[in-house]
C-alpha positions in Angstrom: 56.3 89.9 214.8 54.6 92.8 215.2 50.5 92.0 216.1 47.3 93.1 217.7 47.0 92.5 221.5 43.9 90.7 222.4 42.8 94.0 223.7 42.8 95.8 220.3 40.5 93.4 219.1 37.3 95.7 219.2 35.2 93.2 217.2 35.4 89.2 216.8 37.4 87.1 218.8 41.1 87.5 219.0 42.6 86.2 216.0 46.8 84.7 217.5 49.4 85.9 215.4 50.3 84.4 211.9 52.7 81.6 213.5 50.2 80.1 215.1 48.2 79.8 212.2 47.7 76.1 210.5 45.9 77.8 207.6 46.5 80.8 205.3 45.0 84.2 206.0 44.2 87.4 204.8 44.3 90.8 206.8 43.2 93.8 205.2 44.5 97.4 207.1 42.0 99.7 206.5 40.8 103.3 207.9 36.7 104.5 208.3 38.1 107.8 206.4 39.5 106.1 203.5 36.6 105.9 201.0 38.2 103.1 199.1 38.1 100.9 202.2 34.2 101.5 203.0 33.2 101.1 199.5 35.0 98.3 198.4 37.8 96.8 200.5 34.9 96.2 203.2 32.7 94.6 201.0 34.8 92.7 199.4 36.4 91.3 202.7 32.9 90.1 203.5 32.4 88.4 200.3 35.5 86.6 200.6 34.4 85.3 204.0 31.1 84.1 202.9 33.2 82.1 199.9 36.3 80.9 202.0 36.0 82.2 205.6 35.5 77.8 206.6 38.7 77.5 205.0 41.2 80.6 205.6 41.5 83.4 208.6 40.1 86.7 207.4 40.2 89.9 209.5 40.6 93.4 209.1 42.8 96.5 211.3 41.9 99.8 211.6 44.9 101.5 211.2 45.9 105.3 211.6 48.9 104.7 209.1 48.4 107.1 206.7 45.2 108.8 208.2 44.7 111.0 211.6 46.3 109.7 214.8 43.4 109.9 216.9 42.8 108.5 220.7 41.5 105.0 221.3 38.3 106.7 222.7 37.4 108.8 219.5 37.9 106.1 217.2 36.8 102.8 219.0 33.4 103.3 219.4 33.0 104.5 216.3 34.7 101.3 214.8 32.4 99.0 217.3 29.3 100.3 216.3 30.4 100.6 212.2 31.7 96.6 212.7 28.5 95.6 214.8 25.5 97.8 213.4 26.2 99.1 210.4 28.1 97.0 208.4 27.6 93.5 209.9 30.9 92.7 209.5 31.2 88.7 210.1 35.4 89.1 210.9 37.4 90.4 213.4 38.1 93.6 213.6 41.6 95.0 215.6 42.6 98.2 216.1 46.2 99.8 215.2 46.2 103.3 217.1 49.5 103.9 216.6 50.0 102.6 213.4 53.1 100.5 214.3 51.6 97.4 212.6 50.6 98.7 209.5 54.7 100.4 209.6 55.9 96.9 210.6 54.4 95.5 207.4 55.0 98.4 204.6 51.9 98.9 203.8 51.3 101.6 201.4 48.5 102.9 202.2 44.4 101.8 202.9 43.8 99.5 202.2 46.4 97.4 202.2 46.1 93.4 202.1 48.7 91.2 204.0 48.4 87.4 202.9 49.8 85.1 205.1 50.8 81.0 204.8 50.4 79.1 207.9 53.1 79.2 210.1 53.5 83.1 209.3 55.7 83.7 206.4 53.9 86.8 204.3 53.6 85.2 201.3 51.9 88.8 199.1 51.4 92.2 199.9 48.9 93.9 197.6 47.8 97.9 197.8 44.7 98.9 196.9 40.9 97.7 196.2 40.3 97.9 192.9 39.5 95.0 190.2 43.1 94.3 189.9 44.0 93.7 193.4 40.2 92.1 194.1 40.9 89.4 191.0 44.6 88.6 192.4 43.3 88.1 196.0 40.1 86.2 194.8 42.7 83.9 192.6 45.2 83.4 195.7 42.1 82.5 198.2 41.0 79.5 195.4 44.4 78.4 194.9 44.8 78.2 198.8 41.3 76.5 199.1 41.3 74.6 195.7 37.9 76.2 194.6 35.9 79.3 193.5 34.3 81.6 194.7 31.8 80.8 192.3 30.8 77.4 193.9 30.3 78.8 197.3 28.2 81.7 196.2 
């Protein structure tokens, strides 16, 4: 299975691969020059961690899949200080400089969602961060933890 290295984690703690996993999760590839990502695939990421982070992994990569292949040293502090300073984010954040995970998993584009069932199998893939892919990924995270997002907000 293709996966971060604990060294591409630029953010967070190491998150293991999906096998490992004895609860669902949700990783989100994303790109700092993808508009769609930084408006709402970020925020939205962080709002499903304050509902169901307790109950289900959550993390996002930075990915070049799609976007400019740049070195390690022109995008990672960059990604450090938008993940630590800027936006606060509360998840692990990995880096895919090559983009060979985001290949590995088909993603379409940025952001792209991966959700996986513990034990690894990819159970949904969903493109994009609009309404429609926020309501199907808010109504996978309930069914997964058996309530809304409502009662944790």
């Amino acid at each position: 299975m293709e996966w971060p290295a604990p060294t591409d984690f630029v953010h967070g703690d190491p998150v293991p691969p999906p096998q490992a996993w004895t609860r669902p999760g949700l990783v989100m590839t994303f790109n700092l020059e993808c508009p769609g990502c930084v408006s709402r695939g970020i925020p939205f990421l962080k709002r499903l961690y304050a509902e169901f982070g307790d109950a289900v992994h959550l993390l996002a990569v930075h990915t070049s899949h799609g976007h400019r292949n740049l070195p390690r040293e022109d995008v990672e502090p960059t990604l450090k200080k938008f993940a630590q300073d800027y936006a606060k984010l509360p998840f692990p954040v990995a880096l895919d400089l090559s983009g060979t995970f985001a290949r590995h998993w088909h993603t379409e584009g940025t952001p792209h969602w991966l959700a996986f069932a513990p034990g690894g199998d990819l159970i949904r893939s969903v493109y994009g961060s609009q309404d429609n892919a926020q309501t199907r990924l808010q109504y996978l995270l309930e069914e997964w933890t058996g309530r809304t997002g409502e009662e944790q907000a």
